[in-house]
C-alpha positions in Angstrom: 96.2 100.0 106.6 98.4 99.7 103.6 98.1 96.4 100.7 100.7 94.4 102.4 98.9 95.2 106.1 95.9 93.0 104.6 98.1 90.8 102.5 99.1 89.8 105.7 96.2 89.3 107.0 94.8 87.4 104.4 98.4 84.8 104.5 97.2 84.7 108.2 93.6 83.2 107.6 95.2 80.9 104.7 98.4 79.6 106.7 99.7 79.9 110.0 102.7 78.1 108.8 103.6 80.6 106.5 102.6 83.8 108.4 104.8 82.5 111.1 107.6 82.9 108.9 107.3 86.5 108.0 110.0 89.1 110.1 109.1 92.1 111.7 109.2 95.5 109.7 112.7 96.9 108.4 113.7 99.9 110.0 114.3 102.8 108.7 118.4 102.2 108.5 117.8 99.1 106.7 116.0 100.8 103.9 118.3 103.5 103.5 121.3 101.0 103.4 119.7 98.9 100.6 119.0 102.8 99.4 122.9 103.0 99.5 124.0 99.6 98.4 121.9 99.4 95.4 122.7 103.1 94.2 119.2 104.5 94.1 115.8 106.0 95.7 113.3 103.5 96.0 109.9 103.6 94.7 107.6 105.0 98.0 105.3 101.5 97.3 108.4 99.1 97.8 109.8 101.6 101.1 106.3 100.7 102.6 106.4 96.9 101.8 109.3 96.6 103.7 108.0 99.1 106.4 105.4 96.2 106.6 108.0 93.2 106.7 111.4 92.7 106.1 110.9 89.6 103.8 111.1 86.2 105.9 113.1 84.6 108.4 116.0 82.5 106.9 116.3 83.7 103.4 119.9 85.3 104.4 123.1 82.8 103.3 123.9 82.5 106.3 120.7 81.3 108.0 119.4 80.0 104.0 118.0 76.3 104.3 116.5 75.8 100.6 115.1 72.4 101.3 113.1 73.3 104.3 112.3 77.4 103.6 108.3 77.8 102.7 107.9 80.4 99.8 105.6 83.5 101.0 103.6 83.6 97.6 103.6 81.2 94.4 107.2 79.7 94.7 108.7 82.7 96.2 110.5 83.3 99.1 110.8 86.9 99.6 114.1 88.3 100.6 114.8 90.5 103.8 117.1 93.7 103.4 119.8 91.4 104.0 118.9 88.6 102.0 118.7 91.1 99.0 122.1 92.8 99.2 123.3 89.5 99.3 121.5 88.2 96.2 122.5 91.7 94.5 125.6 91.6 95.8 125.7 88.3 93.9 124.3 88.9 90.8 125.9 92.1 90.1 129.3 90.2 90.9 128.8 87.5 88.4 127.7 90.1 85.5 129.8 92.9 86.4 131.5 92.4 83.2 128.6 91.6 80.8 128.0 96.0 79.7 127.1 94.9 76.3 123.0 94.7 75.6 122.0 91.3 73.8 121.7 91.5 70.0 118.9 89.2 69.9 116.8 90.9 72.5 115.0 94.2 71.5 114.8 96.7 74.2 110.9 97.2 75.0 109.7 97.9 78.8 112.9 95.9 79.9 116.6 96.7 79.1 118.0 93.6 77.0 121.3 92.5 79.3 122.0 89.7 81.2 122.1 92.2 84.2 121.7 95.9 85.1 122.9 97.2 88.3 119.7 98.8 89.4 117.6 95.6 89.0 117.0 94.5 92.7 115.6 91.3 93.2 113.3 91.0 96.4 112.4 87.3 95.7 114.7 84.1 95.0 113.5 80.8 94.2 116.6 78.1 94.2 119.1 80.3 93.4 118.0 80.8 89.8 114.3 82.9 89.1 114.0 86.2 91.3 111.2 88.9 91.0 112.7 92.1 90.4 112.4 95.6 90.8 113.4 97.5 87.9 115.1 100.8 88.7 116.9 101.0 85.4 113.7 99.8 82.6 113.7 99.7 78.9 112.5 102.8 76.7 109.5 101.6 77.3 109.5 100.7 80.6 108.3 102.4 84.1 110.5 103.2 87.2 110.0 100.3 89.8 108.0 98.0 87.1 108.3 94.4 88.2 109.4 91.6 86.5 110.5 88.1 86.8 113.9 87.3 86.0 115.0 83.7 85.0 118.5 82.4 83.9 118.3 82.4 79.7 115.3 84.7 80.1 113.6 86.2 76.7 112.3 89.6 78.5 108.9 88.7 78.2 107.5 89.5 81.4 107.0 92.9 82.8 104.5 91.7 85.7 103.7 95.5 87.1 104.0 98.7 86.2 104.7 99.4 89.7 105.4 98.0 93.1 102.6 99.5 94.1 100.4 98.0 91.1 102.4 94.5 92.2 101.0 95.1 95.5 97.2 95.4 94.9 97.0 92.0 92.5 98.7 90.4 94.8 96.2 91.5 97.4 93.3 90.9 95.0 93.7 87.4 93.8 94.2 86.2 97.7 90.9 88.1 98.5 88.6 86.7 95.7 90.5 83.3 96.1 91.8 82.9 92.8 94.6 80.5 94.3 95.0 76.9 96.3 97.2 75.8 98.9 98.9 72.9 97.6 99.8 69.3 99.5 103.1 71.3 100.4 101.6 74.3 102.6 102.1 76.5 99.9 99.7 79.0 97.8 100.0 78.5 94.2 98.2 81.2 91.6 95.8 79.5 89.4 97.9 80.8 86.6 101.2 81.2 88.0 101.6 84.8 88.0 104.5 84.4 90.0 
């Protein structure tokens, strides 16, 4: 049984609602076209998340009902395979053009653009902050790190060192309890962590 095998379980005991909104596992095609589309090998960690479950139902454009969709953790809805080639798709779109690294941002575990190609948000919260997995980090930075990305960001946040580090807090703070489910169904982290 891998992290998201009892992070699932755990969603299960804390909300049926929520748990009921989780798709079955990406095959194997799936993961090799996000492989594909996104232009790199993904970290083993983030392969078996999606393995596990192919994010939730409705988080595609075409299916995509922001008022009514219930986040899987925090304020997150987590993409599917679809749902994230469509929010790269997106993102690399609007910043195509942007190759220039910000002059007030010093590169640390994060690169200092706007946008890097190789970033590949799995999470989108109303079309603006997405948790990302950083195939491309900063000099100081670690292949498949994780880190929230908002709109005007200052690259404070590495979250993870790994999808695989991402995976096991996640795990922890629902086992020990260190959240709440709030009036609207959904499980917020005492401190926010994402």
């Amino acid at each position: 049984m891998n992290e998201w095998d009892e992070i699932l379980e755990q969603i299960k005991s804390i909300s049926k609602s929520i748990y009921s909104s989780i798709n079955a596992p990406a095959d194997i095609s799936e993961i090799q076209l996000l492989e594909k589309t996104v232009g790199v090998e993904l970290p083993e960690a983030f392969c078996e998340y999606l393995s596990t479950l192919n994010g939730q139902k409705n988080t595609e454009e075409s299916t995509r009902n922001r008022n009514t969709e219930i986040p899987l953790l925090g304020l997150n809805p987590f993409l599917s395979v679809t749902g994230i080639i469509e929010t790269w798709n997106r993102m690399y779109d609007l910043f195509a053009d942007d190759t220039e690294p910000l002059k007030w941002v010093a590169e640390d575990k994060i690169k200092p653009f706007i946008w890097r190609k190789h970033w590949i948000p799995f999470t989108e919260f109303e079309g603006s902050q997405c948790i990302i997995l950083d195939c491309d980090p900063g000099k100081n930075g670690t292949y498949g790190q994780v880190f929230i990305w908002c709109p005007g960001m200052d690259y404070a946040g590495v979250i993870a060192n790994s999808f695989e580090e991402f995976s096991k807090e996640l795990l922890f703070r629902l086992s020990v309890k260190k959240f709440e489910l709030t009036e609207w169904g959904t499980i917020k982290f005492e401190d926010y962590y994402i």
